[in-house]
C-alpha positions, -999 to +999 in steps of 0.1 A: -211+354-196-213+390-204-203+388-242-231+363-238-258+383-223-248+412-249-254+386-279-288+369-267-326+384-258-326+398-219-351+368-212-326+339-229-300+356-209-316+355-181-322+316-177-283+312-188-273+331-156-273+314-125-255+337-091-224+333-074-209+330-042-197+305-017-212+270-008-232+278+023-219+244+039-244+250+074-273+253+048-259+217+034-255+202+065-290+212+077-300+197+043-285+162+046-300+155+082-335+173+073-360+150+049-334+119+047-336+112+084-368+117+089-376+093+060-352+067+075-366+068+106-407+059+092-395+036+072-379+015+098-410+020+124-432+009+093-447+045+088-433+049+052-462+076+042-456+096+074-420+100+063-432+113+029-453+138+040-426+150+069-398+144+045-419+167+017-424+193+048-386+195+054-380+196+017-404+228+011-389+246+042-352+242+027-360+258-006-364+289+024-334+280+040-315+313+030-283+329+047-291+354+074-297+355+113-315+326+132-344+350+145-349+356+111-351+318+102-385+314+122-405+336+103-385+325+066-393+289+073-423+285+099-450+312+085-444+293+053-445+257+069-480+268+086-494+280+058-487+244+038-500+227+065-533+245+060-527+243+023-523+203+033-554+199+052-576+219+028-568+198+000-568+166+017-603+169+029-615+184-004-597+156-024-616+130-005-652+145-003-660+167-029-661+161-072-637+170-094-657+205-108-659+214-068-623+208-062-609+229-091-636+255-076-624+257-043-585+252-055-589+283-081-606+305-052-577+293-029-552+306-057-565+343-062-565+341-022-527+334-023-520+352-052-529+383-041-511+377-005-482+370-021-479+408-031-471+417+006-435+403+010-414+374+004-425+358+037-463+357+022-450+346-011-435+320+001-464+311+025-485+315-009-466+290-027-465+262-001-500+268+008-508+263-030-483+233-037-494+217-004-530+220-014-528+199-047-507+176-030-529+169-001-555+165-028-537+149-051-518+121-034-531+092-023-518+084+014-535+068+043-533+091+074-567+116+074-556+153+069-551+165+101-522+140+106-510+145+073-504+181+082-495+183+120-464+160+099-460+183+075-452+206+101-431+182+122-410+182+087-404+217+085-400+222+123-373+195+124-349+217+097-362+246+117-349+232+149-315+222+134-308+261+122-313+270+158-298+246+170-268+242+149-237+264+148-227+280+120-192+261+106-160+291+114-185+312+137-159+310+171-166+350+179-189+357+207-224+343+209-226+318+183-266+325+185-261+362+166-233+352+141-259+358+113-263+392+131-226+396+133-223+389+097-251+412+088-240+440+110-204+436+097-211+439+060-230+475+065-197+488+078-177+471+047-201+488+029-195+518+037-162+515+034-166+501-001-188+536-008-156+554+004-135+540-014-153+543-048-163+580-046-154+606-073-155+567-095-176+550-115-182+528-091-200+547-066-237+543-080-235+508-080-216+503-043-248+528-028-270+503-043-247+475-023-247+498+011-284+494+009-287+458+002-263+459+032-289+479+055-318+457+042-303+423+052-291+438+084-324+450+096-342+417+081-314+397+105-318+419+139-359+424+130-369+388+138-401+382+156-395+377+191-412+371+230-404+408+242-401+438+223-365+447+228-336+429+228-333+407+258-293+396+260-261+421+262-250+403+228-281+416+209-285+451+229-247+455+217-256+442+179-286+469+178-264+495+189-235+487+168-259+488+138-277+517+150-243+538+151-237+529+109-263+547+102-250+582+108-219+564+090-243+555+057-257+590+057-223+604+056-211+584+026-237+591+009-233+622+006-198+624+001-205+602-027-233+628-044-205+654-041-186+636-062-150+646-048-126+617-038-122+611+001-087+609+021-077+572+020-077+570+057-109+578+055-119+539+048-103+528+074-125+532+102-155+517+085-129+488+076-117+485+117-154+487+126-167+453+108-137+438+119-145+443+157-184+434+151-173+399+134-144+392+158-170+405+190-129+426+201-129+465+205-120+485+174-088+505+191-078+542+178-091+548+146-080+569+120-095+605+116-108+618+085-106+655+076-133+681+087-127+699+056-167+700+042-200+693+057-200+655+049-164+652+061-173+666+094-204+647+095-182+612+088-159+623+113-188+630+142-203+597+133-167+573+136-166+592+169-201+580+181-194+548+166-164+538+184-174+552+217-208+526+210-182+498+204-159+504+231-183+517+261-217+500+246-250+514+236-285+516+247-299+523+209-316+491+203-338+507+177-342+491+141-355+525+122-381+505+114-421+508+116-446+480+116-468+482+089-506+483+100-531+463+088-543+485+066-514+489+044-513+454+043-551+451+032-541+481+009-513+458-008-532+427-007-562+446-030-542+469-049-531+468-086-502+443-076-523+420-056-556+417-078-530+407-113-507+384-098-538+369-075-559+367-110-528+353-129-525+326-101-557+315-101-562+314-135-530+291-137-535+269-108-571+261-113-564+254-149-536+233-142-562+217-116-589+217-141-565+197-167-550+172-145-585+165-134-594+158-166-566+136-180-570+117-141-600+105-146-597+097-183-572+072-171-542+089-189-521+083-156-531+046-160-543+033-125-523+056-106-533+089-091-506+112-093-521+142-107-509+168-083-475+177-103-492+198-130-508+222-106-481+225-084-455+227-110-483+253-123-474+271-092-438+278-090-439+286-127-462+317-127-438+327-093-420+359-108-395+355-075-379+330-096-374+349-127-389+363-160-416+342-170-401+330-203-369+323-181-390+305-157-406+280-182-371+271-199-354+266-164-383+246-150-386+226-188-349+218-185-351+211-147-377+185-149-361+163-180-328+163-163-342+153-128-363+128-144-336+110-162-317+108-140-341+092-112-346+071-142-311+059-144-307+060-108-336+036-095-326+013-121-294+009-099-303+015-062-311-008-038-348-002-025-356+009+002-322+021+013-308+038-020-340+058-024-337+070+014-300+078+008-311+098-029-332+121-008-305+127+020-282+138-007-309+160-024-317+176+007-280+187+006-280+194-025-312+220-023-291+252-009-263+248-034-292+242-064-316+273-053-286+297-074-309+283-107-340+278-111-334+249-138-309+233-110-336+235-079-361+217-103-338+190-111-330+184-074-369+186-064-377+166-095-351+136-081-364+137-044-401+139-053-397+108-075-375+089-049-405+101-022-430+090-043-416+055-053-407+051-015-444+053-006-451+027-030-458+046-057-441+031-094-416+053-110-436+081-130-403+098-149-420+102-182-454+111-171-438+140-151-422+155-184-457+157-202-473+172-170-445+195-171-448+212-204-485+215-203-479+231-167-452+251-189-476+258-221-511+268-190-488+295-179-471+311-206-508+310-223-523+329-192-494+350-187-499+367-222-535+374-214-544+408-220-572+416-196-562+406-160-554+437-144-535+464-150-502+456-169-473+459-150-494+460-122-469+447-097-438+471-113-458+502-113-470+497-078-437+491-061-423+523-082-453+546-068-445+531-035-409+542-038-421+577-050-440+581-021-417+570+002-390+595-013-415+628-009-416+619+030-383+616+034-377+649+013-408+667+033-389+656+071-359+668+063-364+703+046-392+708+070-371+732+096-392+720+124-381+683+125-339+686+115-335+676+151-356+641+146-325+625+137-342+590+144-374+595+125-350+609+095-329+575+094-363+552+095-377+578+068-345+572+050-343+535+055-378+531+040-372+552+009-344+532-001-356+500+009-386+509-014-366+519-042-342+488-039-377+466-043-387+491-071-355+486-087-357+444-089-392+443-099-382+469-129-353+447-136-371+415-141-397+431-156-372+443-182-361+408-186-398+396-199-406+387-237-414+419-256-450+417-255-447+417-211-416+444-210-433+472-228-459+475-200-432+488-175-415+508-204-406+543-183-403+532-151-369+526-149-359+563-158-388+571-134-366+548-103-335+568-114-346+598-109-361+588-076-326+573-064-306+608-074-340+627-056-332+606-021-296+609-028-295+644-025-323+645+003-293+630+019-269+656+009-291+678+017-299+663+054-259+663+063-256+699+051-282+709+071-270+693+098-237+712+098-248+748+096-288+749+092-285+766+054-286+746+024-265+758-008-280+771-041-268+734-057-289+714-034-320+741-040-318+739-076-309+705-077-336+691-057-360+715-079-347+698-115-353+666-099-385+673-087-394+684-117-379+656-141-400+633-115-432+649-125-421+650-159-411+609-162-441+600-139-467+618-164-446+591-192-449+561-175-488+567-164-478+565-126-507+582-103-493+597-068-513+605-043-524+641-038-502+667-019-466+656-029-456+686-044-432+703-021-415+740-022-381+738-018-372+764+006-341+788-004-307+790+008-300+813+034 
């Protein structure tokens, strides 16, 4: 695959890659007794549509069913699930009481709505997308319950796969509470990590296994940060899973800095960090572990912080804090109406109301014959101009490919299944087949594309195989049109925004921890440090896809990436820096003059790539001694 991705464009390459890892069988599981079930079940009390609509809830929800902790599960698949129930009963009553010019109207306003939301997180993308999808459907298809029922089902649907991922134990989770083995997991991998960064300094290596000790950090405090009743952690289990994370933090810092000095660690040191994840997975105490030498600063520091952490381990701890700060409602509204929100919101709109505004048109010129199913072309409109599923030139070939496999094979497939039952028994195995399928984007659309079309010939609907292809590529030719528009926004909106936010979130981290007054604030230095890199690991994957774009879209975020370099060595040797300062109060003539180039290379590469910062973030760099 990498010969191949050498030969072909970044955007071909892109839709030819599909990621890696093990079959999440729990995810599977959940899948098989999620949409089937409940489809089962209505059709046998008579209440065939109701299953459709719960079944389609279910369905929705599972495309969020992603690995991590339960607590995180509720806000990944219920803020979602709410907003397509609203999405549901909006289009409903609009698809039932107002005219066809009206609808596409009020869908197209609902679209720069969601768009722009989407810019906040993945949580509100996702909410964005089932609020839009659930919209055209509620307007779209033709069932008999009124709109309130048809979403207070639409939740039950989603609520039922939410109930069986609490509910459910994860298959080879026997350690401890079987409620915190995504924590465990998550907790677990920071300290392999680490170990991992160890290993690989004074390598090649090391750049790229930082980047994984963040990813490591992110998911962790994504798995312990779920919403919850009380503020704090309210069993032993979790208190102990706070703490235990808490205490790798030190343990990050350290490694990080060890790995910007460049100079190869004992091999003992790795295995502490190694002993620790073992004791957090198997919920067993970590015994003696092995010393490191106190030969330099970040030696000494890696040494002080496998101390703290095994005394947490082995006595407990009472640091329950993420190193994490709620964003305000004014950074949100800041996000929502900034560059990144007002393109993406404009693009959105633009596609989904003209998806609306076409299937409309062909509807009631009677090109779907007798049958109103017009609903796919918007909502396929939808996940197409959704950059979380890749470049957009990747995204139309994936979803392209996606839909004529799915539809053939439902094609093939009806011909030979029994009705009702082998329909029912399709979407069971779809459901399954969702979690294993979301690894590419073609794949996901070819399982969706099968359970839709089972759905919609269980509620009576004929078999519409062919007519999905069509709406499919003019879904596929609406956003590739509107997603070469010139005039929507800013360019590279979305990119350019995440890197300034990264930028900004470096100079505060740089500004805490050479300000002498606040070296002591160890806590506020690890959110400070948390945030930077969690910023720059977002800056870095929007830069990436962006790169991944047909020429015309990647030149608009040409710079940046040298820009997010720059900004990953600056916070690397804030880090340094922080560790050294730590040890003896005095930082060296290389971390002065270092942090100066940087600083200045910043400047330099931000004036190149037209990023605006916000005033006061030039900082003097105070000497050595």
């Amino acid at each position: 695959m990498s010969r191949l991705s050498a030969a072909v464009p970044p955007w071909l390459a892109h839709a030819l890659r599909a990621q890696r890892g093990p079959v999440p069988w729990s995810a599977v599981v959940r899948g098989a007794l999620a949409a089937g079930p409940l489809l089962l079940l209505a059709v046998l009390s008579g209440r065939t549509s109701v299953g459709v609509v719960a079944a389609l809830g279910a369905m929705l929800a599972g495309i969020n069913d992603r690995p991590g902790s339960r607590r995180a599960a509720v806000r990944r698949l219920g803020v979602p699930a709410l907003a397509g129930a609203g999405g549901l009963l909006v289009g409903s009553y609009a698809g039932q009481h107002v005219g066809a010019v009206t609808l596409t109207l009020l869908l197209t306003v609902l679209g720069l709505v969601a768009g722009a939301v989407s810019a906040v997180g993945p949580v509100a993308s996702g909410a964005g997308t089932q609020l839009l999808v659930a919209a055209a459907i509620g307007a779209g298809m033709p069932l008999p319950e009124p709109g309130w029922q048809r979403a207070l089902f639409f939740v039950g649907g989603a609520g039922w796969l939410l109930v069986l991922r609490l509910a459910l134990p994860t298959p080879g989770a026997i350690a401890g509470d079987y409620r915190f083995d995504g924590e465990r997991d998550a907790v677990g991998g920071v300290y392999d990590a680490v170990a991992a960064l160890l290993e690989a300094v004074g390598g090649p290596d090391a750049p790229g296994r930082r980047v994984a000790l963040t990813a490591a950090l992110d998911h962790a405090q994504d798995a312990l940060g779920g919403p919850r009743l009380r503020p704090y952690a309210s069993s032993a289990a979790e208190r102990r899973l706070h703490a235990q994370y808490a205490a790798a933090l030190p343990l990050a810092e350290a490694a990080t800095a060890l790995a910007w000095a460049g100079e190869a660690v004992p091999a003992r040191a790795v295995e502490g960090p190694r002993r620790l994840a073992v004791a957090v997975r198997t919920s067993t105490h970590t015994g003696p572990l092995p010393a490191p030498a106190r030969s330099a600063p970040a030696l000494r520091a890696l040494d002080d912080a496998l101390l703290h952490a095994a005394d947490t381990f082995d006595r407990g701890g009472d640091d329950s804090a993420l190193h994490t700060r709620r964003r305000t409602a004014a950074s949100l509204a800041r996000t929502v109406l900034g560059s990144a929100g007002r393109e993406y919101g404009l693009r959105v709109a633009l596609c989904f109301g003209a998806g609306v505004a076409v299937a409309q048109a062909l509807h009631h010129a009677r090109w779907y014959g007798s049958h109103a199913h017009w609903y796919w072309l918007p909502a396929t409109a939808v996940f197409l101009v959704k950059p979380d599923f890749g470049p957009l030139a990747s995204r139309v070939i994936c979803r392209a490919a996606g839909t004529v496999l799915g539809a053939v094979l439902f094609a093939g497939l009806a011909a030979l299944l029994p009705r009702p039952a082998g329909l029912v028994a399709l979407v069971a195995l779809c459901g399954a087949l969702i979690p294993v399928a979301t690894r590419h984007f073609a794949a996901q659309t070819a399982v969706v594309t099968v359970l839709v079309l089972s759905l919609v010939m269980v509620g009576g609907e004929p078999a519409a195989s062919w007519s999905r292809i069509g709406e499919t590529l003019l879904a596929c030719a609406i956003v590739l049109l509107v997603g070469h528009l010139p005039a929507l926004g800013q360019r590279g909106g979305g990119v350019r925004a995440r890197v300034t936010h990264a930028a900004e979130a470096a100079h505060v981290y740089l500004a805490h921890v050479l300000d002498d007054g606040t070296t002591d604030d160890r806590a506020g230095r690890w959110t400070l440090r948390r945030e930077a890199y969690r910023a720059l690991a977002e800056a870095r994957a929007s830069i990436d896809l962006a790169a991944a774009e047909l020429p015309a879209l990647a030149r608009h975020a040409e710079g940046t990436d040298e820009v997010a370099a720059t900004l990953e060595r600056l916070v690397d040797t804030t880090t340094a820096c922080a560790v050294q300062l730590d040890d003896n109060g005095r930082l060296t003539p290389e971390h002065t003059e270092r942090i100066t180039a940087l600083l200045d290379e910043l400047a330099e590469g931000r004036e190149r790539a037209g990023l605006v910062m916000k005033e006061g973030q030039a900082l003097a760099v105070p000497l050595a001694g």
